[in-house]
LUMBA-635967 format. One record per residue (C-alpha): residue number from 0; x, y, z. Coordinates in steps of 0.2 Angstrom, whole numbers. Example, Ala and Ser with C-alpha at 12.3 -4.5 7.8 and 13.67 -1.06 7.14 Angstrom:
! residues 2
[pt 0; [62; -22; 39]]
[pt 1; [68; -5; 36]]
***
This chain:
! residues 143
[pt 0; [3; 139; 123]]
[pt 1; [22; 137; 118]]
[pt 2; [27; 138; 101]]
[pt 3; [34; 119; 102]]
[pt 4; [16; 116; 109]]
[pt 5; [7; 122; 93]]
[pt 6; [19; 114; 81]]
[pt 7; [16; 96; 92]]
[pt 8; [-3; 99; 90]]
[pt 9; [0; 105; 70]]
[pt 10; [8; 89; 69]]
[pt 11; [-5; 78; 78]]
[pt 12; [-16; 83; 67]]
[pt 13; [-5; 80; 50]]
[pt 14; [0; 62; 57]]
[pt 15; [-21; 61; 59]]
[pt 16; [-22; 65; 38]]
[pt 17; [-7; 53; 33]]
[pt 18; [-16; 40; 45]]
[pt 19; [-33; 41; 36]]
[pt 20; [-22; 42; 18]]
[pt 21; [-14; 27; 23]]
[pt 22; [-26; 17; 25]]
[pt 23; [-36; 25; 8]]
[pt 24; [-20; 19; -1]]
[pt 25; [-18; 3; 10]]
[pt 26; [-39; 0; 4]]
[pt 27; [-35; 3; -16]]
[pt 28; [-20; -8; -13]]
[pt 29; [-32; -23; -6]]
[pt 30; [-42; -18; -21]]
[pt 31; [-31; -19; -32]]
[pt 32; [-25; -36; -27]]
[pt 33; [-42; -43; -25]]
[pt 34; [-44; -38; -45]]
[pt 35; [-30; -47; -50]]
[pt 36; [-34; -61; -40]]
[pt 37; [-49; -62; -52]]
[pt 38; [-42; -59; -67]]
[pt 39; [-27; -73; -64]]
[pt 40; [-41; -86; -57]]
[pt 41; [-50; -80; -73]]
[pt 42; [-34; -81; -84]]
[pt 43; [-32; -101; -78]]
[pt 44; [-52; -107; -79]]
[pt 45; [-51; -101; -97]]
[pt 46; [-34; -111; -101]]
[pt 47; [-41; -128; -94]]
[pt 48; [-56; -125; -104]]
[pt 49; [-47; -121; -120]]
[pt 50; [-36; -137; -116]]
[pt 51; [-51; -146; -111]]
[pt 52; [-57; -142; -129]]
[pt 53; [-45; -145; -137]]
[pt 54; [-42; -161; -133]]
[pt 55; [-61; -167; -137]]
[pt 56; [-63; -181; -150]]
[pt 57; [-83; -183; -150]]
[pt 58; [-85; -172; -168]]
[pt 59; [-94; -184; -178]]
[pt 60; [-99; -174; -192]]
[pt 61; [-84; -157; -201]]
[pt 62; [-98; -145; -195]]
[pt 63; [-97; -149; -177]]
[pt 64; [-78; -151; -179]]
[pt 65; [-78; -135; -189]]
[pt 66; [-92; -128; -173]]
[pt 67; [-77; -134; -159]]
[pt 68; [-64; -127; -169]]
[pt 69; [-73; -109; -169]]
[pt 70; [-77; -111; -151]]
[pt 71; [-58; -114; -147]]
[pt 72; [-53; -99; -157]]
[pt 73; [-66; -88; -147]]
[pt 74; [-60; -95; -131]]
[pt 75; [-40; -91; -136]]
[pt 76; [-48; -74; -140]]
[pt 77; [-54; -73; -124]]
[pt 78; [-38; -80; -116]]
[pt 79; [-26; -67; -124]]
[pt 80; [-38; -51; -119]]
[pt 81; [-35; -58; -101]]
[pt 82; [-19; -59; -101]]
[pt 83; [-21; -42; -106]]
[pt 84; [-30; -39; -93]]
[pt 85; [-18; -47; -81]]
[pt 86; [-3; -38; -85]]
[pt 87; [-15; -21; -84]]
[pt 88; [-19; -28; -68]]
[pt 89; [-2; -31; -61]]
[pt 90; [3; -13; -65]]
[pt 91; [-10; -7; -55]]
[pt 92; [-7; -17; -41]]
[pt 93; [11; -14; -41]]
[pt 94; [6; 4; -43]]
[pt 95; [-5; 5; -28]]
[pt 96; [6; -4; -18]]
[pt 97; [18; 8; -21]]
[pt 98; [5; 20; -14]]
[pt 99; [4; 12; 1]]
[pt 100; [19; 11; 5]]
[pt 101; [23; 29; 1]]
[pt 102; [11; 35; 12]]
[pt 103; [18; 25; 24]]
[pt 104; [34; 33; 24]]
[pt 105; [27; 48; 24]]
[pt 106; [14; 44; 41]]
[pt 107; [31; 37; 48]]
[pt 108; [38; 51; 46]]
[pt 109; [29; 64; 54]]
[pt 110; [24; 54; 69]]
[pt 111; [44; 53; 70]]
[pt 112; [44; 71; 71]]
[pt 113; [30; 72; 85]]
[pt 114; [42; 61; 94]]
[pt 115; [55; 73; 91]]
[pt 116; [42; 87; 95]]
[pt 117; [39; 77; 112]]
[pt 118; [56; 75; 119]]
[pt 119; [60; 94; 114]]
[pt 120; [45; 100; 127]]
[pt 121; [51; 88; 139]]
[pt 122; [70; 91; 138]]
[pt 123; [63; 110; 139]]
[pt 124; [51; 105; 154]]
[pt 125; [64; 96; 164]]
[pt 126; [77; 110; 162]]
[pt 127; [65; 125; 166]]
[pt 128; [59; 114; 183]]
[pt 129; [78; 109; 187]]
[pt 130; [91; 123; 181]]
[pt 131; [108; 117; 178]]
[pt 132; [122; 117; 191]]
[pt 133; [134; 132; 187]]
[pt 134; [150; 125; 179]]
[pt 135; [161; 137; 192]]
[pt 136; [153; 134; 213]]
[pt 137; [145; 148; 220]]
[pt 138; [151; 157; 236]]
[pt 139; [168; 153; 244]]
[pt 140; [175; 137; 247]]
[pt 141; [170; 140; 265]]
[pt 142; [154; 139; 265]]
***
């Protein structure tokens, strides 16, 4: 086997590797996004119920005024460790689809130097079956 033909099968093998890193990176990228998904959805059912609090006028007595006013304040507690949460999140989603895309580039890359690799053995095929025309001709102009 040609050199050329060892390094095309070397490279096969590498596009293989960045193929199945790929899509790893392209999986913790979904995974990411799915989290932060949650965490947004979460982010907003906890804002409608602190509104939704909030704006309740059914406290007849100050202890159960004094009661909604403490559950509020837990809800906001809850609210602000999600936003938290939220920006944490979006870093890491950001993170991992920069991953992705990384790993992209670098399975693009290689399967453009198996493309490279190709055309070489076949520019090296087609010369070796059809040498070149001399530049000067051959014999005498006779013939």
């Amino acid at each position: 086997m040609s050199a050329e033909k060892t390094k095309l099968k070397r490279l096969r093998r590498l596009e293989r590797l960045r193929s199945i890193a790929r899509q790893t990176a392209l999986a913790e990228a979904a995974r990411a996004e799915a989290a932060l998904a949650q965490v947004a959805n979460l982010q907003t059912r906890t804002a409608a119920l602190i509104d939704a609090y909030r704006l309740r006028r059914d406290a007849t007595t100050g202890a159960d005024l004094r009661q909604s006013q403490r559950f509020v304040a837990g809800l906001t507690r809850i609210a602000d460790q999600t936003a938290a949460d939220l920006a944490r999140a979006r870093e890491a989603a950001d993170t991992r689809a920069a991953e992705a895309a990384e790993a992209e580039r670098r399975r693009a890359a290689v399967d453009d130097r198996i493309e490279a690799a190709r055309q070489r053995i076949a520019r090296k095929s087609a010369d070796t079956a059809h040498p070149a025309k001399p530049a000067s001709p051959l014999g005498t102009p006779l013939e």
